[in-house]
N, C-alpha and C positions, 0 to 999 in steps of 0.2 A: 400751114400745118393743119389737119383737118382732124389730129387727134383733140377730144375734148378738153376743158383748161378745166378744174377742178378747182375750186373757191383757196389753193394754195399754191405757192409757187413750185407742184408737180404738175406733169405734162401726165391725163391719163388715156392711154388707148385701150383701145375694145377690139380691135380688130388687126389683122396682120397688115393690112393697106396702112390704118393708123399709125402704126408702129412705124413702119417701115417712111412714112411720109416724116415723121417724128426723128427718124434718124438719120434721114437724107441730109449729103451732105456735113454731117457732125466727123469730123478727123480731132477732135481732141480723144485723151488717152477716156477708155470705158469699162465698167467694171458691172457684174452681172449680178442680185443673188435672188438665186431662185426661191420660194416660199408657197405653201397651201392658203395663205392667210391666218388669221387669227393672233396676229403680230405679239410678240412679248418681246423682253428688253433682249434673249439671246437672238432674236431675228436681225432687231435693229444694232447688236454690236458686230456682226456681219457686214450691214449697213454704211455703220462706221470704218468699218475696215478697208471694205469698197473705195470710200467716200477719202479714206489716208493714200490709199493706192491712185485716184485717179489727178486727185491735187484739185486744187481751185478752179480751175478753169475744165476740168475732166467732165466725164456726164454717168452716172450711176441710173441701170436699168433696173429693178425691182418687177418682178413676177410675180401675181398672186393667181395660183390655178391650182383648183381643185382637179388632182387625174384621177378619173376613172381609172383607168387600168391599172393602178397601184393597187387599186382593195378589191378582195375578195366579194363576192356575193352575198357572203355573212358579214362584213367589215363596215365600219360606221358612214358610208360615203355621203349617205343622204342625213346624219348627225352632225357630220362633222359643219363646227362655224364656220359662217359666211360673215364678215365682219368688213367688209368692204371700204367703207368710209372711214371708219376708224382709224382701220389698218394705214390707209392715205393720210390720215389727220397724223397716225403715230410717225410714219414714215417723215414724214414734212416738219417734223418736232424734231425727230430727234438730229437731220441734217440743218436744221435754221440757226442759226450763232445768235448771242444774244443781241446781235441789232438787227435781229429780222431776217438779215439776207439766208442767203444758202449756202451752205460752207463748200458747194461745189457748181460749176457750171449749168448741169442741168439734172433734172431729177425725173427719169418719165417710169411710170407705174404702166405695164401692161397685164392687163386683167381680163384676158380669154375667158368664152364660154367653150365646153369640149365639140363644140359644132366649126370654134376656131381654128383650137388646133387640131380636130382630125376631121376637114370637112369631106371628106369619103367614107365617115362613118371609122369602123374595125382597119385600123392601117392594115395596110396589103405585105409589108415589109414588117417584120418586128426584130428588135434588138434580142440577140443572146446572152444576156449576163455573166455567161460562164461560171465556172467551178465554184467561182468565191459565193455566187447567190446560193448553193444546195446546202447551205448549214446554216445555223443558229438562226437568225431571221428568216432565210430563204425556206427552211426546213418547218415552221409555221407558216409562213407564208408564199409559199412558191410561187406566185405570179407576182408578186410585188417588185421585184427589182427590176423583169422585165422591163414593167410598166415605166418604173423611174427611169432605166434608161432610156426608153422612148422618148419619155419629155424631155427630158434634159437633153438629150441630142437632137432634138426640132429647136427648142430654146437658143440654145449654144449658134444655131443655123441665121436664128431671126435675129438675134442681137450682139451676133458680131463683133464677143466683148474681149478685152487683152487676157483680162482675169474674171474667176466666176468664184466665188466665195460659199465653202459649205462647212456644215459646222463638225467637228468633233464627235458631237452626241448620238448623230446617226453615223457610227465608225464603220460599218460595211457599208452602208452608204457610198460616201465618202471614198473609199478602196474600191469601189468596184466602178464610180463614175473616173477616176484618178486610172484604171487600169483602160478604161474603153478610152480615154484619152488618149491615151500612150498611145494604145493599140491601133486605132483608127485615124491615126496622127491627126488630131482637132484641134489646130491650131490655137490654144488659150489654156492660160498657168491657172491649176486650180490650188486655191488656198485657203487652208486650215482654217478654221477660227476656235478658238477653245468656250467649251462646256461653259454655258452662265448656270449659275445656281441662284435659287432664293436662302436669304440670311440664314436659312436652319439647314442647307444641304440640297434642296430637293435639286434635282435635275429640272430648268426651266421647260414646261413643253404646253401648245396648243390644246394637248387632253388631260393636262390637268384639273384645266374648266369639269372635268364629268366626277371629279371627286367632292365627296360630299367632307363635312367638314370630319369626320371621323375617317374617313378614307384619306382625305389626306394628312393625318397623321401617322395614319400605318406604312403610306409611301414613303415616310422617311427611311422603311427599313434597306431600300435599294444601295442608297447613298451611305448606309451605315455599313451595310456589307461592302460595299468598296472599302471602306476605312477599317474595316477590319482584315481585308484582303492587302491593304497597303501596309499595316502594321505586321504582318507575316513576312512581306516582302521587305519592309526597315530590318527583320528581325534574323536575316539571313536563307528566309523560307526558298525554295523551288519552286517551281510553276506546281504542282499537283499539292502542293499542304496552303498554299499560298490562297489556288482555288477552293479547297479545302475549310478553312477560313472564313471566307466568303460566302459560303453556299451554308455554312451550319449557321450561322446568324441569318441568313437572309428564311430559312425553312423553321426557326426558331420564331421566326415574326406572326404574329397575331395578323389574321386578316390576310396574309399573303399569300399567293399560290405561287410556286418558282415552275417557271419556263425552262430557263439554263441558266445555268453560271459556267463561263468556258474562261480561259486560257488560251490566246494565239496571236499567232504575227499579225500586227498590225496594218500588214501591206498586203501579205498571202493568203491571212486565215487560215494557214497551218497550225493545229491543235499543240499545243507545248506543253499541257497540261497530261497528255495521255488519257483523255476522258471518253474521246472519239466523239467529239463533240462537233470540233473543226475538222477543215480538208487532213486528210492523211498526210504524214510527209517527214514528221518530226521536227525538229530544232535544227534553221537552218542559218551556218554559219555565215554572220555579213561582215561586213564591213570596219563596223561602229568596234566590235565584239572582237576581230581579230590585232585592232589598236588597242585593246584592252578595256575598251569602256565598257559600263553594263550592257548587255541585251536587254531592249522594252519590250514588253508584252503587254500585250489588251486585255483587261480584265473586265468580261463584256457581261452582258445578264439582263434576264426580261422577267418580268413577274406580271400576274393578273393581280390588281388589287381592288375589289368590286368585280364587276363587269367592265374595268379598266384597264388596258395593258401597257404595261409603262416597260420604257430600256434605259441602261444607264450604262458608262463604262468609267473607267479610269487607264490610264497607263503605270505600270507597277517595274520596277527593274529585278532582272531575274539575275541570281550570282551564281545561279547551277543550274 
């Protein structure tokens, strides 16, 4: 094996030969999750989810790459942390049981520089994201999903996992990797992992680090505005007073600048709210809804707080 051994019992490669040498050969069940770095506790209970899905003897892939092609030319790419060792040390902590070993077969760390994965420079091919990227995130951010799904479909190629683990908190994320899957039939279950928070609310994320300590008490207003969008939705509200709710508390906040607060399908990004916020299309009748259970909706929202831009969502049930 000629990837480098790491002062822990992960396996870390640097290069696609290493990886690949790294997983010659391994037929036990394998689990994937992809990450920028800058590891917190919601990365590693991904991690752990992984680490429940592949069982003892399984082997858990961990990705740490900063893509390019996700941020903009104004976007923090050359800010964002590089935590490298840490991240490895975190990784290795939170799979080790208390006698040391590993709570799984094997554990390898692949940690690309972008000369790895795109060594012809600007791929020649790019992924279309489709309709779900042109709102809410896509619509600040228009090249971003692109980019995500670039990586995440070379990733999915090199490590060849059964399951690949994304979390909750980036929910178009999530719906738009979960739809190129379908779509492109990519062999591999992608699964959910829910939202960590810190003890007071906040949504766990890597740019929190850029909040000073006054900034991060005005970020609680994200998390607060959910809670007041869920207490609408306890309170028999519709998707439009629900979002309604939500967005007067969160524009209420000191220190906040509101992006959006939308309302929509969780799978489609069809707008439920009426804001035109999300894809066109209205309130569409599934499943869950015509056995009589509530309809879920994403109660999704992005705000600048400093020169920070943080997202956060919740799932809300809709009774009209």
């Amino acid at each position: 094996m000629t990837g480098s051994v790491v002062p822990s019992p992960a396996v870390l490669a640097r290069t696609r030969a290493e990886l690949a040498d790294a997983l010659a050969g391994d037929a036990a069940p394998r689990a994937v999750v992809m990450t920028m770095g800058a590891l917190h506790q919601g990365h590693f209970d991904l991690v752990i989810e992984a680490a429940r899905r592949v069982g003892e003897s399984g082997t858990v892939v961990v990705t740490i790459f900063v893509n390019p092609l996700q941020f903009a030319p104004e976007e923090d790419l050359d800010a964002y942390p590089r935590t490298l060792d840490a991240d490895v040390a975190g990784l290795t902590g939170a799979l080790t049981r208390d006698d040391g070993v590993l709570r799984v077969g094997r554990l390898i760390v692949f940690a690309p520089t972008p000369e790895v994965m795109y060594p012809d420079g600007e791929p020649r091919v790019r992924i279309d994201p489709g309709p779900i990227a042109t709102v809410l995130e896509g619509r600040s951010r228009p090249t971003h999903f692109g980019g995500v799904c670039q990586v995440v479909l070379a990733l999915l190629h090199l490590t060849a996992p059964r399951w690949a683990m994304f979390g909750r908190k980036d929910a178009q994320q999530l719906a738009i990797v979960s739809a190129m899957v379908r779509d492109l039939a990519v062999p591999v279950e992608i699964v959910p992992v829910d939202i960590r928070r810190e003890p007071d609310g906040l949504a766990m994320s890597s740019r929190n680090a850029y909040l000073g300590p006054e900034q991060r008490q005005q970020a609680l207003a994200l998390s607060a505005a959910l809670e007041a969008g869920r207490a609408a939705a306890d309170a028999g509200a519709g998707a439009s007073r629900i979002r309604a709710a939500a967005l007067a508390h969160l524009e209420a906040a000191p220190g906040v600048e509101v992006d959006y607060v939308a309302i929509v399908d969780p799978e489609t990004f069809v707008d439920l709210a009426g804001a035109g916020l999300g894809l066109a299309g209205g309130p569409e009748t599934g499943e869950e809804q015509a056995q009589g259970e509530p309809r879920q909706g994403l109660l999704a929202l992005a705000a600048r707080v400093g020169s920070t831009r943080l997202i956060d969502n919740a799932r809300v049930p809709l009774t009209s």
